[in-house]
C-alpha positions as CSV (number, residue, x, y, z in Angstrom):
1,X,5.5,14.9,3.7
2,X,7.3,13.5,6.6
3,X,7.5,12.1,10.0
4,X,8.4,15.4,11.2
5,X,5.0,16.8,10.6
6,X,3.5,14.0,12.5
7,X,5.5,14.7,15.2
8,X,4.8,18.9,15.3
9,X,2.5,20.3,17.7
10,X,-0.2,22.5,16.1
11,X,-3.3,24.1,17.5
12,X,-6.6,23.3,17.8
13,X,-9.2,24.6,15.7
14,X,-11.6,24.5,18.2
15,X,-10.1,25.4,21.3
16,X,-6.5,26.4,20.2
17,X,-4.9,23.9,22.5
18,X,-1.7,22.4,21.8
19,X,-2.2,19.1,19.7
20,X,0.4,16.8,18.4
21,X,0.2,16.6,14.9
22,X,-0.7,13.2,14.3
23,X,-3.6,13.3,17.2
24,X,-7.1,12.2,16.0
25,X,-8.8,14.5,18.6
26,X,-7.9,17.6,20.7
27,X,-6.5,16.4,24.2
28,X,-8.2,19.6,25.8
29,X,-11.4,20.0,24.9
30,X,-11.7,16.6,22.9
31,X,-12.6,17.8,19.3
32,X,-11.3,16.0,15.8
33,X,-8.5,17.2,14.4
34,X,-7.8,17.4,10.5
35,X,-5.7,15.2,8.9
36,X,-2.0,16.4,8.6
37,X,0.6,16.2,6.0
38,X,2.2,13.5,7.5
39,X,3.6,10.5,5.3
40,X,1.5,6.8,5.5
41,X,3.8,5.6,8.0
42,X,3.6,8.2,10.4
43,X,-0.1,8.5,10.4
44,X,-0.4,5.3,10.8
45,X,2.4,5.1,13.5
46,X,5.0,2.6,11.3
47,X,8.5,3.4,10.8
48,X,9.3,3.7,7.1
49,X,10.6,0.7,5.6
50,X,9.7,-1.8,3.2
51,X,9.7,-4.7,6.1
52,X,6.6,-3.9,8.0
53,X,4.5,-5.8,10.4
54,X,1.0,-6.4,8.9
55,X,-0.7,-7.4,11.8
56,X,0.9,-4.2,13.5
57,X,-0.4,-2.0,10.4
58,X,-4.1,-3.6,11.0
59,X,-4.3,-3.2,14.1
60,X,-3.3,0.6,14.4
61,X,-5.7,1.4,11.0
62,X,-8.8,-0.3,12.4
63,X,-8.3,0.8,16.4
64,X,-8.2,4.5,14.4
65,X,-10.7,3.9,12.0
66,X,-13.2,3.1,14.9
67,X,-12.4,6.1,16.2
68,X,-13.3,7.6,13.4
69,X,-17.1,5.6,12.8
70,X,-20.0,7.8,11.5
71,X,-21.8,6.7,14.6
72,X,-19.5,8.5,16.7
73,X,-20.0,11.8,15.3
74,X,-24.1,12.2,14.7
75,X,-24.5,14.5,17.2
76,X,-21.6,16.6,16.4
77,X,-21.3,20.3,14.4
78,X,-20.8,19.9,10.4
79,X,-17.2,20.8,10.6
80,X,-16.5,17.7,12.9
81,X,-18.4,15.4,11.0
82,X,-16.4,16.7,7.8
83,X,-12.9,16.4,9.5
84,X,-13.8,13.1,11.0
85,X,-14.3,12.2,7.2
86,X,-11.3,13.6,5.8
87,X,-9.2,11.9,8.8
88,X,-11.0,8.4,7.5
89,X,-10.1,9.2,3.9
90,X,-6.6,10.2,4.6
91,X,-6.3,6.6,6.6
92,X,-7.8,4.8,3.9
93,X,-5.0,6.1,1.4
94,X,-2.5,5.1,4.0
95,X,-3.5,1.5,5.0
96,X,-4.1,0.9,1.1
97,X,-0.9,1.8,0.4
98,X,1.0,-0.1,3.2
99,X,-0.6,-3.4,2.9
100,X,0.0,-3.8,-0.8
101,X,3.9,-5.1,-1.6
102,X,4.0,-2.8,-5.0
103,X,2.4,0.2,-3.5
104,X,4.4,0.0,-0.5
105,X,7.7,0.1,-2.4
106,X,6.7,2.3,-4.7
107,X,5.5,4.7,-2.2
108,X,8.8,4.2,0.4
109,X,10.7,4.9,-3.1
110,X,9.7,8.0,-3.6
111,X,10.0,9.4,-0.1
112,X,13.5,8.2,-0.7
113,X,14.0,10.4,-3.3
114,X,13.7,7.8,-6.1
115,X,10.3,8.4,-8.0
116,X,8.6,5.3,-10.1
117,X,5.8,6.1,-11.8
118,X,4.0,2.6,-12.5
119,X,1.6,3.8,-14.6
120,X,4.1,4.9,-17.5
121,X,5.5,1.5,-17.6
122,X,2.8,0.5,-20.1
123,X,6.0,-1.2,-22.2
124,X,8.4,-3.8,-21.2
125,X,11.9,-2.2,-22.3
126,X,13.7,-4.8,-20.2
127,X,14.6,-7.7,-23.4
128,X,14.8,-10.8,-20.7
129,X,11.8,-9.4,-18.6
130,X,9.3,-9.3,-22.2
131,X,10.1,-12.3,-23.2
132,X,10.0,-13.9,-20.2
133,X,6.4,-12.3,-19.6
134,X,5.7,-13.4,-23.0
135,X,6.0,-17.4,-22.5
136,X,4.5,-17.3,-19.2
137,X,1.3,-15.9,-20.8
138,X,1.4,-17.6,-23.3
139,X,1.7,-20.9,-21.1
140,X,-1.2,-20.0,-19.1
141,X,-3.4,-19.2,-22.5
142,X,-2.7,-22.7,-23.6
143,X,-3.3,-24.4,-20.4
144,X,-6.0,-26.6,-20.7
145,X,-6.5,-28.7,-17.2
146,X,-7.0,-27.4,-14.0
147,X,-4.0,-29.6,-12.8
148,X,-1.9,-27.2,-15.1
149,X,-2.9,-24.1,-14.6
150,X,-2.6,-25.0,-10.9
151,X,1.1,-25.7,-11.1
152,X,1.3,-22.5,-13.4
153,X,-0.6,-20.2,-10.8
154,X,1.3,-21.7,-8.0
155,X,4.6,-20.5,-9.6
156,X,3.4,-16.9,-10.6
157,X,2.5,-17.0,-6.9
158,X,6.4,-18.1,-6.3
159,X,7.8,-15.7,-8.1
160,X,5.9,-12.8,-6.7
161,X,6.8,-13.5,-3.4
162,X,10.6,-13.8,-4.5
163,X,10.7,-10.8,-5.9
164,X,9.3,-9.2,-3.1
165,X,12.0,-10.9,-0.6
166,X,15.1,-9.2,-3.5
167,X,12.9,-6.0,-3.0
168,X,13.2,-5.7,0.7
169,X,17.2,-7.4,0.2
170,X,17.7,-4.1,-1.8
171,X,16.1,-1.8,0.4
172,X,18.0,-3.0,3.5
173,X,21.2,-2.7,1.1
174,X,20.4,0.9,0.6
175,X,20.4,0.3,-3.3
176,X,17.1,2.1,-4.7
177,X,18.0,1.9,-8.5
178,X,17.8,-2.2,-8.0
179,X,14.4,-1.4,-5.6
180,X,12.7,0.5,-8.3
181,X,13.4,-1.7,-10.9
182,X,12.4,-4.6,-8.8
183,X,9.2,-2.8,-8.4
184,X,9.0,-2.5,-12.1
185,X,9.2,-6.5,-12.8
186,X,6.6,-6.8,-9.2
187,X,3.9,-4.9,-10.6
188,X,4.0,-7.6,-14.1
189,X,4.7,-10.5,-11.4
190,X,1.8,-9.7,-10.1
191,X,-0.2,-9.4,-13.2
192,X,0.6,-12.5,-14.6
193,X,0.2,-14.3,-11.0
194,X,-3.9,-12.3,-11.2
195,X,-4.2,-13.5,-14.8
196,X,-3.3,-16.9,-13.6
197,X,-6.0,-17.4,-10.7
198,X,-8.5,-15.8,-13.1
199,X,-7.8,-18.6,-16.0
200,X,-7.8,-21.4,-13.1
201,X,-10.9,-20.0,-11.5
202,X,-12.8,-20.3,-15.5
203,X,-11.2,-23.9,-15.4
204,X,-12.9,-24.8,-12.5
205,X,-15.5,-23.5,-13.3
206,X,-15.7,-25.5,-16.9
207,X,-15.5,-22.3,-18.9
């Protein structure tokens, strides 16, 4: 899964045409294509990196996607209809992935080489980063005005967005061992900052 394949010229199933590989539709007799094995940034024209321009990534995912609209393909044969489906799906993944800070890495990680699977992280074996998760929850449990959980949610908030900026610092350095454990203490940054909005939006509510 790389840029490469983006880049490779394949023919169409329709007309057997030359296509580029990351084409939506068939420059010759104007037919879908499939999606290709291309990686998120390359279908959805970004360079790989952790630093990406959001409005950039919108922009190219919904000016594709409306190429893509169910509208667009009701008069077409069943096999365009399913390929125009698969090319929506296979956009979907990527935009999910690029827009979200954690995915992202994660994702730019492992087409680096350096696999971090997330999901097995389901304990804390760093001692500093437990207890550190433990006080903060245990702060936010005990706050009792909306004034406090405010400042508390406001400095989850803080620290996921620092953690993100020594993320990118350790990309740009080249140091993926610091990246992927970054990610590691993102993903409970971000769980705590969630918990945090949740137990200010009960408070506000008088729950």
């Amino acid at each position: 899964m790389n840029a490469s394949a983006a880049a490779a010229i394949l023919p169409c199933w329709s007309c057997k045409g030359p296509v580029c590989g990351r084409a939506l539709f068939c420059s010759v007799c104007g037919a879908v294509q499939g999606p290709n094995a291309a990686d998120h940034f390359a279908r959805l024209g970004m360079t790989p990196a952790y630093d990406i321009d959001i409005d950039a990534l919108e922009r190219q995912y919904f000016g594709f996607q409306r190429r893509l609209h169910p509208d667009r393909f009701a008069g077409r044969s069943g096999k365009e209809k399913m390929l125009s489906q698969q090319q929506a799906t296979s956009l979907n993944e990527a935009y999910e992935t690029l827009k979200d800070p954690l995915k992202r890495a994660v994702y730019l990680l492992g087409l680096l080489g350096r696999a971090v699977d997330l999901s097995a992280c389901g304990t804390i074996s760093d001692p500093e980063l437990l207890m550190e998760q433990m006080e903060k929850r245990e702060a936010i449990a005990e706050a009792d005005t909306v004034e406090a959980i405010t400042k508390l949610s406001a400095s989850a908030d803080a620290d996921v967005i620092a953690c993100q900026c020594h993320i990118s610092a350790a990309f740009n350095a080249g140091d993926l061992d610091a990246a992927a454990e970054l990610a590691t203490r993102l993903k409970y940054l971000t769980k705590l900052a969630e918990d945090a909005r949740a137990r200010k939006g009960r408070l506000m509510r008088g729950a």
